[in-house]
The first five atom37 places (N, CA, C, CB, O) and aatype in JSON, in Angstrom:
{
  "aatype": [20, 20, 20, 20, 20, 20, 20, 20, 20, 20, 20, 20, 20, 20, 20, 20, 20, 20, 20, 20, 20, 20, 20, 20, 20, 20, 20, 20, 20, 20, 20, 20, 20, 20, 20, 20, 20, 20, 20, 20, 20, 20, 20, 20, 20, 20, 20, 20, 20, 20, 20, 20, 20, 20, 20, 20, 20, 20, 20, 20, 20, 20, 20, 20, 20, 20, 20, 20, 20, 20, 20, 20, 20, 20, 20, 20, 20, 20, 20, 20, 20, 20, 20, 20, 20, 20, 20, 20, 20, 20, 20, 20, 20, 20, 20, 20, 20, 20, 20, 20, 20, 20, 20, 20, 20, 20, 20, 20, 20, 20, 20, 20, 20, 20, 20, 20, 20, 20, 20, 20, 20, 20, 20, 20, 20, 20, 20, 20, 20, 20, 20, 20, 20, 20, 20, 20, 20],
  "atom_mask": [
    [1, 1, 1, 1, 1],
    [1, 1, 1, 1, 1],
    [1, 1, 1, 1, 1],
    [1, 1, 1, 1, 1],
    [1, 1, 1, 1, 1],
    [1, 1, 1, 1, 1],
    [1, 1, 1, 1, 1],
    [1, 1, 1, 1, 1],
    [1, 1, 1, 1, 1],
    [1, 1, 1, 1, 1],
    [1, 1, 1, 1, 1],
    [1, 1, 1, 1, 1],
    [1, 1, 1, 1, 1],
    [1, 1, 1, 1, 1],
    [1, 1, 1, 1, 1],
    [1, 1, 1, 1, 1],
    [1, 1, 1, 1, 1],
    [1, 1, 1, 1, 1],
    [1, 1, 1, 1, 1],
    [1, 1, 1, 1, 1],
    [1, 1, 1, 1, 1],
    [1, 1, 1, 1, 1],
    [1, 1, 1, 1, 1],
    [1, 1, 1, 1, 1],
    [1, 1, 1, 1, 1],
    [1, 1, 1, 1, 1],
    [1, 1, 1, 1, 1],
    [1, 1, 1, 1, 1],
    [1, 1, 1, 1, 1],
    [1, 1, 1, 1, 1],
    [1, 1, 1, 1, 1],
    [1, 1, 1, 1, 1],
    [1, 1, 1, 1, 1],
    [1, 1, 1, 1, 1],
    [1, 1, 1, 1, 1],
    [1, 1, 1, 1, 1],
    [1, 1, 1, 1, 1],
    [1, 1, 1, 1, 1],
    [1, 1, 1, 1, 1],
    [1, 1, 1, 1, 1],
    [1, 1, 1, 1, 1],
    [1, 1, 1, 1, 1],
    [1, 1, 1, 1, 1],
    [1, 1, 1, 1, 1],
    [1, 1, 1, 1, 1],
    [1, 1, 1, 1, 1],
    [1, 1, 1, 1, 1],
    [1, 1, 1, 1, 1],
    [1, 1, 1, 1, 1],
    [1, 1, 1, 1, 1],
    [1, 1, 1, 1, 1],
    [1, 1, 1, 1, 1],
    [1, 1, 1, 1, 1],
    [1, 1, 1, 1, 1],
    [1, 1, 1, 1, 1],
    [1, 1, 1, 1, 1],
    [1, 1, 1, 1, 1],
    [1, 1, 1, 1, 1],
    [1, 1, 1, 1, 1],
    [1, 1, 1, 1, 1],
    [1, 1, 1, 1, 1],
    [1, 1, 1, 1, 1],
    [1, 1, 1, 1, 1],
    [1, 1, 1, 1, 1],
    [1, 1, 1, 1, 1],
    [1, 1, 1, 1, 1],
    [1, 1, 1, 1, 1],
    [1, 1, 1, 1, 1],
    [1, 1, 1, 1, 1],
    [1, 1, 1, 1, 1],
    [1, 1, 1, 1, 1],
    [1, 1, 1, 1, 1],
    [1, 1, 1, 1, 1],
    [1, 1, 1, 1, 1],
    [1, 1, 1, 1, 1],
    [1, 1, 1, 1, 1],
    [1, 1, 1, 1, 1],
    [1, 1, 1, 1, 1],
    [1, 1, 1, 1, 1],
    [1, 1, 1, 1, 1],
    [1, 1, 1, 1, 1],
    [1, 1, 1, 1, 1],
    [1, 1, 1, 1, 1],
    [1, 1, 1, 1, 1],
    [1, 1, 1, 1, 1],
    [1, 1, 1, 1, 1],
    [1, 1, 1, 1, 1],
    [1, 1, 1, 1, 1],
    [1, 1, 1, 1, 1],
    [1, 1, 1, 1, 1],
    [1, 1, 1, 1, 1],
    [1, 1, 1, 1, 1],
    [1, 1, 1, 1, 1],
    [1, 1, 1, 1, 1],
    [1, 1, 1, 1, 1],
    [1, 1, 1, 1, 1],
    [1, 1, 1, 1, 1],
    [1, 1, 1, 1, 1],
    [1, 1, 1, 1, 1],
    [1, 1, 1, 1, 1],
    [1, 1, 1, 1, 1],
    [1, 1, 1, 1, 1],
    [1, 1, 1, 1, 1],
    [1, 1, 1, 1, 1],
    [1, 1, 1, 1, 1],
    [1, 1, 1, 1, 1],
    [1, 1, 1, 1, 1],
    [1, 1, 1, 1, 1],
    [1, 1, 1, 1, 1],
    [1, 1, 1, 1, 1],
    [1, 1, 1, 1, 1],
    [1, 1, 1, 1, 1],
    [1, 1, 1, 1, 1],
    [1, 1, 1, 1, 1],
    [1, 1, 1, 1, 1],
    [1, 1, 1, 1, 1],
    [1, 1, 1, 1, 1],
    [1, 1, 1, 1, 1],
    [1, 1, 1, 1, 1],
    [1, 1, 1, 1, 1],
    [1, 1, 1, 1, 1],
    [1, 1, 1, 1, 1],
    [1, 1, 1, 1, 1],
    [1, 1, 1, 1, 1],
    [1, 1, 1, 1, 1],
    [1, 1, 1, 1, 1],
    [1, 1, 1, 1, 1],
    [1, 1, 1, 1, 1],
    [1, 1, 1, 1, 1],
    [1, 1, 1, 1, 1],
    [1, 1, 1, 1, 1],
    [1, 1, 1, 1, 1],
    [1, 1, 1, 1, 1],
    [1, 1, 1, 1, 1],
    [1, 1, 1, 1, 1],
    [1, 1, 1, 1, 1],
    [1, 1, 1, 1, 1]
  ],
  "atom_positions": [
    [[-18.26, 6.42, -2.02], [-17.99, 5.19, -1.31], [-17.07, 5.48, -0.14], [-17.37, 4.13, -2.25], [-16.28, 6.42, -0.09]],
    [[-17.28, 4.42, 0.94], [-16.37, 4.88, 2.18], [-16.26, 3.14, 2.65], [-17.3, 6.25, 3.58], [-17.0, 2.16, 2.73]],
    [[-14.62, 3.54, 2.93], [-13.42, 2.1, 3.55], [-15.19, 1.48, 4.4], [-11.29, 2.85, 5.37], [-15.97, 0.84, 3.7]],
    [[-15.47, 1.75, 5.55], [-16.43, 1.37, 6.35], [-17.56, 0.88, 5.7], [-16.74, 2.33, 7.13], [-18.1, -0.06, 6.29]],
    [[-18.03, 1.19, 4.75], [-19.27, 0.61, 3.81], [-18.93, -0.53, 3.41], [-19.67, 1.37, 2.56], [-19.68, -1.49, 3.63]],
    [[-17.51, -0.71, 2.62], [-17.34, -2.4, 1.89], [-16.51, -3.17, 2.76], [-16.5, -2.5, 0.26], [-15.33, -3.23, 3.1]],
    [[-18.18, -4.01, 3.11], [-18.41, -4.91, 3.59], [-18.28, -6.41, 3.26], [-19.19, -4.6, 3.77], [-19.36, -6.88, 2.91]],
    [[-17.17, -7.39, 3.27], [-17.48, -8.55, 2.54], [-18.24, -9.39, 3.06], [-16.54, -9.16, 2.21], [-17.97, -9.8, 4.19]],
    [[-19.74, -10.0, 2.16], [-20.23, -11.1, 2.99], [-20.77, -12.4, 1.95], [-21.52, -10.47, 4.0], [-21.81, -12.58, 1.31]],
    [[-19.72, -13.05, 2.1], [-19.85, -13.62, 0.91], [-19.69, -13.77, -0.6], [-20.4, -13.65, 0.98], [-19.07, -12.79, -1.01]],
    [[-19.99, -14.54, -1.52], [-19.35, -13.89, -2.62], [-20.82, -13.98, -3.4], [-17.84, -14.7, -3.35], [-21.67, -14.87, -3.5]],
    [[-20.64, -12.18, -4.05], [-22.12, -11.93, -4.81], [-21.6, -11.58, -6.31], [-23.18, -10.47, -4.05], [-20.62, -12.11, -6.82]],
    [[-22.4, -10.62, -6.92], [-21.68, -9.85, -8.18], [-20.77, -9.1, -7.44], [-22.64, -8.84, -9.2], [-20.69, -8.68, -6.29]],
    [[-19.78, -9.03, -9.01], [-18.52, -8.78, -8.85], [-17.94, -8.56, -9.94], [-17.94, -9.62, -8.25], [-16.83, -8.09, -9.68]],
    [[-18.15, -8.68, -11.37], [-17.64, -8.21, -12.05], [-17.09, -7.1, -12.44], [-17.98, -8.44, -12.4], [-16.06, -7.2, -13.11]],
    [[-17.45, -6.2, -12.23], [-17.09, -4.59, -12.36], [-15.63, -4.48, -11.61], [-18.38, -3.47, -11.5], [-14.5, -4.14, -11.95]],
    [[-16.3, -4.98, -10.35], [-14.6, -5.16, -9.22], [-13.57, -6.25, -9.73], [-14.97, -5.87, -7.32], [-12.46, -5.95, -9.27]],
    [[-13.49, -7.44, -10.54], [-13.26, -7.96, -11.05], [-12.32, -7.84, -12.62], [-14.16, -8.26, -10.79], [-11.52, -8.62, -13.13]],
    [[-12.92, -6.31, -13.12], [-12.18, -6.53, -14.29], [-11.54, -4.88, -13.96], [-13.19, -6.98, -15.94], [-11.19, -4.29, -14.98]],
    [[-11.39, -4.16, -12.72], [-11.18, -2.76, -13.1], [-9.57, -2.82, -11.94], [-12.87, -1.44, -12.63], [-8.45, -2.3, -12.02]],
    [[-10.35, -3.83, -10.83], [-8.73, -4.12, -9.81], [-8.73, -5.52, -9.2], [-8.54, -2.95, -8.26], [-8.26, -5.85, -8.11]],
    [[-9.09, -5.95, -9.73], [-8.8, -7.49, -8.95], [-6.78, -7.62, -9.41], [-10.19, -9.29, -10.03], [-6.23, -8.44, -8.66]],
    [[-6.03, -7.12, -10.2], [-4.88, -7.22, -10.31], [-4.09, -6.78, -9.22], [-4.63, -6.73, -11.29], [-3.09, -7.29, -8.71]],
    [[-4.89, -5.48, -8.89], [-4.3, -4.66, -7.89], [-4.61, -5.48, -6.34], [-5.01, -3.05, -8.02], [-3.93, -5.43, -5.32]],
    [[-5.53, -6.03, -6.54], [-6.3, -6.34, -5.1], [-5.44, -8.02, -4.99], [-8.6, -6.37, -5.25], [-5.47, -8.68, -3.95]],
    [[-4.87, -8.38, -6.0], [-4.0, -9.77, -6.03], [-3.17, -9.27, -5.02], [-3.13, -10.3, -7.52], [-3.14, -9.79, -3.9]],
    [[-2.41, -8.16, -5.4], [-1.12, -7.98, -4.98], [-0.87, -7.21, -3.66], [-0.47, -7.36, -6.02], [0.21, -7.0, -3.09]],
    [[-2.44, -6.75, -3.22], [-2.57, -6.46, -2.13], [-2.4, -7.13, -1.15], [-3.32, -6.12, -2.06], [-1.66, -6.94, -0.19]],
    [[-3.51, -8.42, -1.53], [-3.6, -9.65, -0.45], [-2.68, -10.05, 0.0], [-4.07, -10.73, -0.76], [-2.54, -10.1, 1.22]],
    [[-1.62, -10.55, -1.02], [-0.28, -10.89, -1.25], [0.33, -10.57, -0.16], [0.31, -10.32, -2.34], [0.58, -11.18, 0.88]],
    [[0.62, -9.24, -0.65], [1.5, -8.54, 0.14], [0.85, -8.26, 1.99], [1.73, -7.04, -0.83], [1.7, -8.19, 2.89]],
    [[-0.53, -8.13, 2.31], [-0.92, -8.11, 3.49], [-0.3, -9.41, 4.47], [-2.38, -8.04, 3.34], [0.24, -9.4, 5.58]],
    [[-0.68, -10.56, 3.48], [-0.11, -12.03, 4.21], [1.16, -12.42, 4.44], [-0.43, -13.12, 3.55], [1.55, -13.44, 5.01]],
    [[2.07, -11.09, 3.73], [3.31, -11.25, 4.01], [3.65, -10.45, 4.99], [4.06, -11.12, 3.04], [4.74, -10.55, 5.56]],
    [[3.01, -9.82, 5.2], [3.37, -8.18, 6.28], [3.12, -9.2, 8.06], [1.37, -6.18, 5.9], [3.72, -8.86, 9.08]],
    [[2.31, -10.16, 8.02], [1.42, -10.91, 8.74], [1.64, -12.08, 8.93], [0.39, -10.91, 8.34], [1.56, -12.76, 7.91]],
    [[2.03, -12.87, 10.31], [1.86, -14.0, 10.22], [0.48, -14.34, 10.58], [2.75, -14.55, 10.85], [-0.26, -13.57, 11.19]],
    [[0.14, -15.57, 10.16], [-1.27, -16.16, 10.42], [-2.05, -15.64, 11.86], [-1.08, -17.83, 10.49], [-3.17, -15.16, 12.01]],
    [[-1.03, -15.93, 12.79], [-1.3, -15.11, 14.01], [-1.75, -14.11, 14.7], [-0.83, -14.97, 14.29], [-2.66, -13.91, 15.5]],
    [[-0.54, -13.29, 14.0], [-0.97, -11.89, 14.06], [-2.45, -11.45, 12.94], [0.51, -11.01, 13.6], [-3.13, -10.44, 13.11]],
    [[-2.59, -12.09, 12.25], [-3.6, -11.74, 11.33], [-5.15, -12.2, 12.02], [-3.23, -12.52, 9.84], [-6.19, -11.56, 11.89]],
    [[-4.96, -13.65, 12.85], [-5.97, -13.97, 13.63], [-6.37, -13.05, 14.67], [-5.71, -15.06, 14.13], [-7.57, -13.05, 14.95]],
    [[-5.36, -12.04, 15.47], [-5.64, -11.13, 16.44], [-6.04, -10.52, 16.26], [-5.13, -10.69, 16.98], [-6.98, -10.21, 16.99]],
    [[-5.72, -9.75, 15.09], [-6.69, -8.49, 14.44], [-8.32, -8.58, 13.75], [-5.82, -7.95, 13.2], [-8.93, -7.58, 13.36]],
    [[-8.82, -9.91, 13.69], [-9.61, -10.23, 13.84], [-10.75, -9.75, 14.84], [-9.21, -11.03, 13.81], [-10.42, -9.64, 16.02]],
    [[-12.13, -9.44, 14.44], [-13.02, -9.26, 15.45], [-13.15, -10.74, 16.76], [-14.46, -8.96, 14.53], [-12.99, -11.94, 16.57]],
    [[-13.4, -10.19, 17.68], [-13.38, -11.9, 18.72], [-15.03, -12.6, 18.62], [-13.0, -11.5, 21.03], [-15.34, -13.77, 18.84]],
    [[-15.99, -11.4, 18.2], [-16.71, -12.08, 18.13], [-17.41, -13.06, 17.02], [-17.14, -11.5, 18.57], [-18.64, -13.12, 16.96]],
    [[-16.57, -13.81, 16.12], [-16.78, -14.91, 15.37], [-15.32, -15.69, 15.77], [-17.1, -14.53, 13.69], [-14.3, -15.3, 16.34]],
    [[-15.75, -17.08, 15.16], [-14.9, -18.17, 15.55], [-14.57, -18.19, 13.83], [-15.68, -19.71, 16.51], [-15.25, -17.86, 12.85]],
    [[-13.15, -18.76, 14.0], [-12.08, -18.22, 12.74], [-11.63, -20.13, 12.14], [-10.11, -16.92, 13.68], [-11.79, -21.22, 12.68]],
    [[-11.22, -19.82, 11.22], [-10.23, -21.23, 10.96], [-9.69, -21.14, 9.62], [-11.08, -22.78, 11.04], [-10.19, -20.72, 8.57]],
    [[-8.28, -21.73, 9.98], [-7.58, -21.04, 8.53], [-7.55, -22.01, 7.59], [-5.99, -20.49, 8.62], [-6.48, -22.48, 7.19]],
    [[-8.92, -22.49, 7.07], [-9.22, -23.06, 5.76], [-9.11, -23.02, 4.44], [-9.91, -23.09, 5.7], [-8.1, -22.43, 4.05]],
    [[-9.97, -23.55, 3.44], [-9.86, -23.16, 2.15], [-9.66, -21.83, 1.59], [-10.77, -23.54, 1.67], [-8.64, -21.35, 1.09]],
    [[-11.0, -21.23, 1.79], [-10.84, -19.8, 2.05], [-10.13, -18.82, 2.2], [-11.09, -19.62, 2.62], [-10.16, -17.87, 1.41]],
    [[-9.27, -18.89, 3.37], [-9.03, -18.17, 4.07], [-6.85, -18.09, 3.61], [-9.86, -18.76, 5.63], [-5.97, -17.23, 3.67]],
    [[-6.95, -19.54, 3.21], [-5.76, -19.93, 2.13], [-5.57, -19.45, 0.34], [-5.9, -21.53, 2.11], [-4.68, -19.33, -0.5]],
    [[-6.8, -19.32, 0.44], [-6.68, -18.84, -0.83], [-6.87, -17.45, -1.33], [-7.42, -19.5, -1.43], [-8.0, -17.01, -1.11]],
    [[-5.98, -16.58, -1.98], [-6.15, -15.25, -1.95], [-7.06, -14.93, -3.12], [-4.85, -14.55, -1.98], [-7.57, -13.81, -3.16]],
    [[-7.32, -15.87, -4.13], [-7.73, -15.6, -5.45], [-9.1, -15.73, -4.25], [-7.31, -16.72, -7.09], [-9.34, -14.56, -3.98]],
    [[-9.85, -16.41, -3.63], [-11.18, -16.34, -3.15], [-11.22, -14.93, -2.33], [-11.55, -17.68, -2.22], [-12.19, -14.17, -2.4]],
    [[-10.35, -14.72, -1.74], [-10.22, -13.39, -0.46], [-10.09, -12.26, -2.04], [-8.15, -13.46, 1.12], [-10.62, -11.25, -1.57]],
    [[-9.9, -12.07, -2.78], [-10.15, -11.19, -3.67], [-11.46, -10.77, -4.53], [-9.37, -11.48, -4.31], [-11.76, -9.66, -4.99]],
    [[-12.27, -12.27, -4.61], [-13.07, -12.13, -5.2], [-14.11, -12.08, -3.86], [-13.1, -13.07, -6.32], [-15.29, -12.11, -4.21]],
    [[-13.96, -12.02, -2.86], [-15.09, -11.5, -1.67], [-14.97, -10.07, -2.04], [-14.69, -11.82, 0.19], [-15.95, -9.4, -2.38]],
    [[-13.47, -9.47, -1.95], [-13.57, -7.86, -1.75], [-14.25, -7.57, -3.4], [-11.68, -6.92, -1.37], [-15.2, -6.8, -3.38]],
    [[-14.02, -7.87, -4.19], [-15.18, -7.61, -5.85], [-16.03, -7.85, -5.25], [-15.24, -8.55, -7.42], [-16.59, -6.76, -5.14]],
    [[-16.73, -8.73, -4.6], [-17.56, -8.37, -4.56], [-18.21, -7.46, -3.58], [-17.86, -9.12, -4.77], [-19.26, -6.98, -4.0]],
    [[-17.79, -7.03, -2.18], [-18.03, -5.94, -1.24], [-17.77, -4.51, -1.9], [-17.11, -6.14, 0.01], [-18.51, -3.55, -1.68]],
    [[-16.41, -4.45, -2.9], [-16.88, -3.11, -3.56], [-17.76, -2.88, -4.21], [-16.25, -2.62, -4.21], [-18.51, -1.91, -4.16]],
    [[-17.78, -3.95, -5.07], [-19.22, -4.09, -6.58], [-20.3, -3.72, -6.19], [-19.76, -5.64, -7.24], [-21.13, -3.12, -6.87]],
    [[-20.42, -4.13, -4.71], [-22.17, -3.8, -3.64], [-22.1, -2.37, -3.52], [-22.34, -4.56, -1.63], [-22.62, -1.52, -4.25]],
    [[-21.36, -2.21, -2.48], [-21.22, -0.73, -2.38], [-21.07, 0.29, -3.32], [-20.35, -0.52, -1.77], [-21.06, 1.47, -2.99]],
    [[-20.94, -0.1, -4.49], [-20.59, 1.05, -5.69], [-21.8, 0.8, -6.09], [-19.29, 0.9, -6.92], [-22.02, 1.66, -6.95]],
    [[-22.91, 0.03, -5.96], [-23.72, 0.02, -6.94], [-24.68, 0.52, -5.85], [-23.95, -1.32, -7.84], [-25.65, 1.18, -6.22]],
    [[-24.53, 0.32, -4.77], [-25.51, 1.31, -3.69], [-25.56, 2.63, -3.77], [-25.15, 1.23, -2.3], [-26.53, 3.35, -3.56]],
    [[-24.41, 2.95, -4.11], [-23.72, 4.54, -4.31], [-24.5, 4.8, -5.79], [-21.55, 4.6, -4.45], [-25.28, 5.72, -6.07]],
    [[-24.2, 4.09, -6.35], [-24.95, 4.64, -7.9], [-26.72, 4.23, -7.85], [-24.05, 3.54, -9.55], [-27.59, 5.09, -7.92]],
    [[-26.95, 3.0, -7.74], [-28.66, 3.45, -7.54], [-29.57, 3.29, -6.43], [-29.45, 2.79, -8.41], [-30.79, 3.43, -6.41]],
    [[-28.42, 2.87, -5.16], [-29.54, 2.65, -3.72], [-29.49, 1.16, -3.27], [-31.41, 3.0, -4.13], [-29.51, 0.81, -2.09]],
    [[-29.42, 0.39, -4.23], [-29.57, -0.62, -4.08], [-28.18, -1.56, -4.28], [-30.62, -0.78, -4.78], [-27.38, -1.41, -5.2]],
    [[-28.09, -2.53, -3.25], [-26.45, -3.07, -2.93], [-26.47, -4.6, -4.09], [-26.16, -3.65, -0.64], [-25.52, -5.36, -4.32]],
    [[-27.74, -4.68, -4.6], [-27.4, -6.04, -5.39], [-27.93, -5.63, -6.96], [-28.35, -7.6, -4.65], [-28.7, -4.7, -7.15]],
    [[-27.28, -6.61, -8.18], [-27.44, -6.26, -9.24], [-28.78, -6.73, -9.57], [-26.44, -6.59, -9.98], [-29.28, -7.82, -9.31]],
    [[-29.24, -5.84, -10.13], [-31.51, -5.87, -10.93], [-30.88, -5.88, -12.36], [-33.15, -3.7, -10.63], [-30.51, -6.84, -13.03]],
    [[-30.86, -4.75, -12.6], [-30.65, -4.48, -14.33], [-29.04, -3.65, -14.45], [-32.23, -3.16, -15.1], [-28.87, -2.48, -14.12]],
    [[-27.93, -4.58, -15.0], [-27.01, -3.95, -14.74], [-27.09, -3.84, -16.4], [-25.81, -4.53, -13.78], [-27.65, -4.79, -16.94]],
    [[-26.65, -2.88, -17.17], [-26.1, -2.66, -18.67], [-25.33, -2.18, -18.37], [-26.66, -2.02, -19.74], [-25.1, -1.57, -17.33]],
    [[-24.2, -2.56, -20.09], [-23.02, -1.97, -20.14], [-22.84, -0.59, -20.12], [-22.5, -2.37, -21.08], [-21.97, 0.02, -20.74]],
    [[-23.43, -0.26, -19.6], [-22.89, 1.62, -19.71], [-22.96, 1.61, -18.03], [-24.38, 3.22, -20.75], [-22.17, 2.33, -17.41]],
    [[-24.07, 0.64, -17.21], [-23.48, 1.09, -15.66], [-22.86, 0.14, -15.44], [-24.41, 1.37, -14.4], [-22.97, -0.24, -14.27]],
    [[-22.18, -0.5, -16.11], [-20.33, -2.02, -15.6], [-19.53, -0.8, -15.99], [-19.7, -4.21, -17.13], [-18.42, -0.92, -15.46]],
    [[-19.61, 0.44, -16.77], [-18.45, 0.64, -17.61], [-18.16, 2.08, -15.88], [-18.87, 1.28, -19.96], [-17.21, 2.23, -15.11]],
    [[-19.38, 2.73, -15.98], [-19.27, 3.24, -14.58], [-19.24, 2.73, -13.32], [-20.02, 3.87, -14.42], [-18.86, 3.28, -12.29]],
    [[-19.67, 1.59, -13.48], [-19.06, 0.77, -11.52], [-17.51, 0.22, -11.69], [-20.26, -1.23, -10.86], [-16.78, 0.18, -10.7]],
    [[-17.03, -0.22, -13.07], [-15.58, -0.41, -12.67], [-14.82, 0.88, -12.64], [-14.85, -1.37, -13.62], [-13.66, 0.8, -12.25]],
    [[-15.29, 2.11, -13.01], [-15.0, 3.56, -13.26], [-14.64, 3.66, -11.43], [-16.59, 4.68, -14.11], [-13.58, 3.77, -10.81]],
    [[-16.38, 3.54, -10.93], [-15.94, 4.31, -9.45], [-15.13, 3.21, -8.7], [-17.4, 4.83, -8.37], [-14.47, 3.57, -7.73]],
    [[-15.13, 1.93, -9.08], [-14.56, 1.24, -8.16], [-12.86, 1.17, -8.2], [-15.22, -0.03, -8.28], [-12.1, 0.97, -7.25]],
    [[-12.54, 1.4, -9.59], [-10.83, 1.84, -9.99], [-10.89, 3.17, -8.63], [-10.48, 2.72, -12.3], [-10.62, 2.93, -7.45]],
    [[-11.17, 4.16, -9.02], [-10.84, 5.55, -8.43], [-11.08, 5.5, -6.83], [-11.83, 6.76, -9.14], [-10.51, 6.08, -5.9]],
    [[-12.01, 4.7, -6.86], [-12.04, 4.57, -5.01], [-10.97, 3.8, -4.57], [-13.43, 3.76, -4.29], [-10.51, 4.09, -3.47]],
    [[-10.34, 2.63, -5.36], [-9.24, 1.75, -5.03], [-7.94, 2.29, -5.09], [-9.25, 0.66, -5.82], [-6.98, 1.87, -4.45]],
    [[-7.94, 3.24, -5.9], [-6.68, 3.81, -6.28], [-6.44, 5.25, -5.36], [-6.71, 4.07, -7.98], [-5.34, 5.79, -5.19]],
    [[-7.51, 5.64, -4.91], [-7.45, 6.87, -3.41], [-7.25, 6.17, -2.32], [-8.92, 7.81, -2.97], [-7.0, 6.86, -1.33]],
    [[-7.28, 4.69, -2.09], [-6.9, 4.12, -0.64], [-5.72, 4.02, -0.32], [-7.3, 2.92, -0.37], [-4.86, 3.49, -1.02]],
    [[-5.48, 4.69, 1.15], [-3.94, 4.41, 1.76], [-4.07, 2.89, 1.69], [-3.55, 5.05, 3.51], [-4.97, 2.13, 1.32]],
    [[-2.58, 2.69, 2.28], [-2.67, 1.49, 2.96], [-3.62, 0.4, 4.06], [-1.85, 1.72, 3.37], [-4.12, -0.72, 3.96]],
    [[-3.48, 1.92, 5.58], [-4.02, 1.27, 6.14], [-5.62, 1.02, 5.81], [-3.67, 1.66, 7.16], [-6.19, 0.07, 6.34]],
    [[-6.34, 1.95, 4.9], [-7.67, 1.97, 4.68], [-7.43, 0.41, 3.91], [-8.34, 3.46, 3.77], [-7.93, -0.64, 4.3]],
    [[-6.5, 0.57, 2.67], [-6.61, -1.0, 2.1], [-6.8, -2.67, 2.97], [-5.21, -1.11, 1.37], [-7.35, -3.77, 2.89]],
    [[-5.6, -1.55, 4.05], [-5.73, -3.32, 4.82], [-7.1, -3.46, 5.75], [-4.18, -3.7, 6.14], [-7.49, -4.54, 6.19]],
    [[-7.82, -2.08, 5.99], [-9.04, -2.53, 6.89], [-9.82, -3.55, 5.78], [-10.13, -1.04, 7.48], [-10.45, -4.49, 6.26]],
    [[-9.79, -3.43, 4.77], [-10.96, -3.63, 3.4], [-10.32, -5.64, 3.57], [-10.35, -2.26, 1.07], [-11.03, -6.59, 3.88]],
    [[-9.24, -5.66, 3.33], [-8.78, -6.88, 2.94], [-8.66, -7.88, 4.51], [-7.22, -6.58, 2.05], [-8.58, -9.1, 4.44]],
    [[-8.66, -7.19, 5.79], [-9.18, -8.11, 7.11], [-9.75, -8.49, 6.87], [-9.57, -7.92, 8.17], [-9.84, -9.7, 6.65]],
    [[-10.82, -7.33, 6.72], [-12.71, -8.03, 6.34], [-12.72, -9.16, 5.95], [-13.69, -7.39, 5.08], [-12.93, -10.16, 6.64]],
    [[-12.43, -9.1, 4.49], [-12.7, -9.94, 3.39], [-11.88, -11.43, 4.56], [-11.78, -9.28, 1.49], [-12.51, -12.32, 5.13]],
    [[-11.1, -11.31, 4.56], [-10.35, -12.24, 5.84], [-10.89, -12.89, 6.84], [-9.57, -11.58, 6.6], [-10.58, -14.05, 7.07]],
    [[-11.82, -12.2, 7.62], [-12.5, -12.39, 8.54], [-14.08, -12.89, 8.26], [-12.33, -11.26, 9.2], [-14.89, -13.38, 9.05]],
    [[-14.23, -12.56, 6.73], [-15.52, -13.53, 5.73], [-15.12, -14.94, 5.57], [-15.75, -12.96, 3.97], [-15.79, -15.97, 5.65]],
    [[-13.32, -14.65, 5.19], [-13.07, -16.46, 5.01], [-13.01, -17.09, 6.02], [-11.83, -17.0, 4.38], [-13.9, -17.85, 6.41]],
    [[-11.99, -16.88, 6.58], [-12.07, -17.49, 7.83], [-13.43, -18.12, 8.66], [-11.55, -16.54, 8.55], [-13.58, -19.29, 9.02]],
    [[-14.45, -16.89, 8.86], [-15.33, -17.19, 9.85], [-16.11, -18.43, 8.44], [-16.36, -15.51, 10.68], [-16.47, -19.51, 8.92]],
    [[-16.23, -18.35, 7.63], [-16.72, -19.24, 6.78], [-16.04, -20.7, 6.47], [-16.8, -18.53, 5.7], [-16.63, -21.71, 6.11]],
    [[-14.8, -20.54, 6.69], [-14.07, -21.72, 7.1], [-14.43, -22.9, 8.13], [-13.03, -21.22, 7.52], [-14.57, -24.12, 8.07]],
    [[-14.54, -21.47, 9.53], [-14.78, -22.58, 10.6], [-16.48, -22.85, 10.77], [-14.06, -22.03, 12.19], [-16.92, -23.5, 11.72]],
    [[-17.16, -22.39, 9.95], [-18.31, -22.41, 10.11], [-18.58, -24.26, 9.32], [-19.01, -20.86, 9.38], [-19.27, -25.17, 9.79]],
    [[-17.7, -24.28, 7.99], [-17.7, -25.93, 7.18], [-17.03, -26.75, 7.83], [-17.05, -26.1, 5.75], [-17.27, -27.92, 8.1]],
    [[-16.16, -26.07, 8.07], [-14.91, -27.17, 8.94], [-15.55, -28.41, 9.87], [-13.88, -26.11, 10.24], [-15.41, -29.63, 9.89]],
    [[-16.72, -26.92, 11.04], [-17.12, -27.67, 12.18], [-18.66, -28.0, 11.99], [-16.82, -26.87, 13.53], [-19.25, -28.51, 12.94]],
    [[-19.14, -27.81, 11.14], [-20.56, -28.05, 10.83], [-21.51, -29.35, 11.31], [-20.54, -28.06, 9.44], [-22.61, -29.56, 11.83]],
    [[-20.37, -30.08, 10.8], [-21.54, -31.96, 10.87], [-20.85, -31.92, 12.75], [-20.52, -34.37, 9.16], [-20.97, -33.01, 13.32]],
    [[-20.39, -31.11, 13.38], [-20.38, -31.47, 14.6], [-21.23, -31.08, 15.24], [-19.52, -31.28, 15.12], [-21.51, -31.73, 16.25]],
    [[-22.19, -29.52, 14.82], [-22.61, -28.86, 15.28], [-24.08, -29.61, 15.09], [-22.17, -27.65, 14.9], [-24.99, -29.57, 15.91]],
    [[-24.09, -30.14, 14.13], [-25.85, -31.37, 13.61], [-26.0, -32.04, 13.91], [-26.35, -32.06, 12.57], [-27.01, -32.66, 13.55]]
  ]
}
């Protein structure tokens, strides 16, 4: 697995990411939004989507369970090719929370915080996408 592959888009399966670091990935978020004011967190943002600091994008328990699920994809691409769950059994949950611990636990910082923008830049742009919707219809 590689920082650049997990991708958050939306929230898919996720369990594996869910029961191996979502503790760790709490305290990540946490701590990113503290490093950050809203501001500065909006700049670092790509420019090309429109942002809004909504439900989403307020809530870290959701910004956690995007990144479960952008690792969960990518680990399971890595293990059979394919980024969404077909036939998952307990012996490949017991190896996707396996690679997804060890890939989480080899990330610096800054690799962590590219992973947790993302997921940021999923809420957000998904924010202003509800926010402004019935204006856009």
């Amino acid at each position: 697995m590689k920082v650049e592959e997990v991708k958050s888009d939306g929230i898919g399966y996720h369990t594996p990411a869910m029961n191996s670091v979502s503790g760790t990935l709490s305290t990540v978020v946490s701590l990113f939004k503290m490093r950050f004011t809203e501001d500065e967190i909006f700049s670092k943002l790509p420019k090309d989507y429109d942002y809004y600091p909504g439900n989403r994008y307020n809530d870290n328990d959701t910004i956690v369970t995007r990144i479960c699920s952008a690792l969960t994809g990518s680990a399971l691409k890595s293990l059979t090719g394919e980024s969404r769950a077909n036939d998952i059994t307990n012996v490949k949950i017991a190896i996707l929370e396996g690679m997804i611990k060890s890939f989480v636990d080899s990330l610096s910082g800054s690799e962590m915080d590219v992973i947790v923008l993302d997921a940021i830049r999923d809420c957000a742009s998904s924010d202003h996408w509800y926010k402004f919707e019935k204006e856009w219809n």
